[in-house]
C-alpha positions in Angstrom: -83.4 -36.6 -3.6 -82.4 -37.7 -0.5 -78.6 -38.8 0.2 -76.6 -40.4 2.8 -72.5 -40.2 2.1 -69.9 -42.4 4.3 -66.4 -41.0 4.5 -63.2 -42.4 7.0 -62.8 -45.1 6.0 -59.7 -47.1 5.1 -56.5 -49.6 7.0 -56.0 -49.5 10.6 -53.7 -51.5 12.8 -55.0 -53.6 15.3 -55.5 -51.2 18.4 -56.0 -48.1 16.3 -58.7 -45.6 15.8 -60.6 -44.5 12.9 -63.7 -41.9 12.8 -66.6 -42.6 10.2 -68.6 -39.6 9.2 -72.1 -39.2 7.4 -73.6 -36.3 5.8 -77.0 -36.2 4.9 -78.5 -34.4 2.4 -82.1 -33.4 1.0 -85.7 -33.2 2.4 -85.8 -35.3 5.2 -85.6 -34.1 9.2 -82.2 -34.1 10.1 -83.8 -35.1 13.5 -84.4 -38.2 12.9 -82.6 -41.8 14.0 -79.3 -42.5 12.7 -77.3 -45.8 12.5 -74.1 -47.4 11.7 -74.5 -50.7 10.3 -71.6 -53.1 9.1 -71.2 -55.8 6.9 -68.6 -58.0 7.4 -67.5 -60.8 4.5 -69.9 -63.9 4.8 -72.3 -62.4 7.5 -75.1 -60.7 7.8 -75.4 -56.7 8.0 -75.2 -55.9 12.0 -76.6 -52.5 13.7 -73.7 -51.5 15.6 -74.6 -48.1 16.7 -77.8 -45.9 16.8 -78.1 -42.5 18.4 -81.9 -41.1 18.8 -83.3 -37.5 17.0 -82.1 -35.5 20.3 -78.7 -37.5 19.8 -79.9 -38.2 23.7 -80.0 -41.9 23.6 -77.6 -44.1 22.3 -77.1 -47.8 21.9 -73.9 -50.6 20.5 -73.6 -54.0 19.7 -71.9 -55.8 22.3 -68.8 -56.4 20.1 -68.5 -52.5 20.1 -69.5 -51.2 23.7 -66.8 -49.6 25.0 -64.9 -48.9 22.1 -67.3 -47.2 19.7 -69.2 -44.2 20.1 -71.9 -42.4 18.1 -72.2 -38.7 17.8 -74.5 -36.3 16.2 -74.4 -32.9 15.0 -78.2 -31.6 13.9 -77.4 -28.2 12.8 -75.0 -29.9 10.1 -76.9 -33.2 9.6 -74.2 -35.7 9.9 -73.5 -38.8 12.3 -70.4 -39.8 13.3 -68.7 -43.3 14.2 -65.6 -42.8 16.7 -64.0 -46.0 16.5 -61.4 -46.9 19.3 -59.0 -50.3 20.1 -60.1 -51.4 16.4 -59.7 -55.4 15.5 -59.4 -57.7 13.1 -62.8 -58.7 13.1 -63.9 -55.1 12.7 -63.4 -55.2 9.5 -66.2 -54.5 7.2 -67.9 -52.3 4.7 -69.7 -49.7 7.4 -73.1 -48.3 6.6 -75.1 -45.6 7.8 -79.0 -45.6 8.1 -81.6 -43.9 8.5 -84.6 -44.2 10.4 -87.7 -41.8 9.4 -88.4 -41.3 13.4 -87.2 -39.6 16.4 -87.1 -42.6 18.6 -85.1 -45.3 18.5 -87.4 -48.1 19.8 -88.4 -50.7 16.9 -86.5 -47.8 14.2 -87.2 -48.7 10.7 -84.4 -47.9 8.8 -85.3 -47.0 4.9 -82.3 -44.8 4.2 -79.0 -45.6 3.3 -75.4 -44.9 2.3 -73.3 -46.6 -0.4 -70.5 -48.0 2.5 -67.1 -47.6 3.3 -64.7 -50.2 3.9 -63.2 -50.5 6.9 -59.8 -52.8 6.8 -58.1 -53.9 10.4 -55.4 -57.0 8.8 -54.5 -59.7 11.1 
């Protein structure tokens, strides 16, 4: 059966960093596209980071360029979410996806995690 786990999450000041990591686990190419979605109260579910099979090509949400960044380690099968200058209104329940291709363009996610909340108070 195939599994994707958050960890990281948790309360953050304004201005501080947090790293969201997700392990993947069962029969599926660990090559594949990877995302970080979010979910904020009252909105709908945002991609705010994918990183392609290679982990070559890599693309935010405007709200996060800049402050974000998306990593990938194949050999271990987990994606990571370095999150930087954090603000209020990054808080959410974070996500990771899973796209069954190497490419990112028009990625299909079908996988995903349970969430972890990510808190920034005001």
């Amino acid at each position: 059966q195939f599994q994707l786990r958050e960890a990281g999450g948790g309360l953050v000041q304004a201005g501080g960093s947090l790293t969201l990591s997700c392990a993947a686990s069962g029969r599926l190419s660990s090559t594949y596209v990877k995302g970080w979605f979010r979910r904020a109260p009252g909105k709908e579910r945002e991609l705010v980071a994918s990183i392609s099979g290679s982990g070559a090509i890599t693309n935010y949400a405007d709200s996060v360029k800049g402050r974000f960044t998306v990593s990938r380690d194949n050999s271990k099968n987990t994606v990571d979410l370095q999150m930087n200058s954090l603000k209020t209104e990054d808080t959410a329940v974070y996500y990771c996806g899973l796209a069954p291709q190497a490419t990112l363009k028009g990625a299909r996610y079908a996988f995903w995690g349970q969430g972890t909340q990510v808190t920034v108070p005001s």
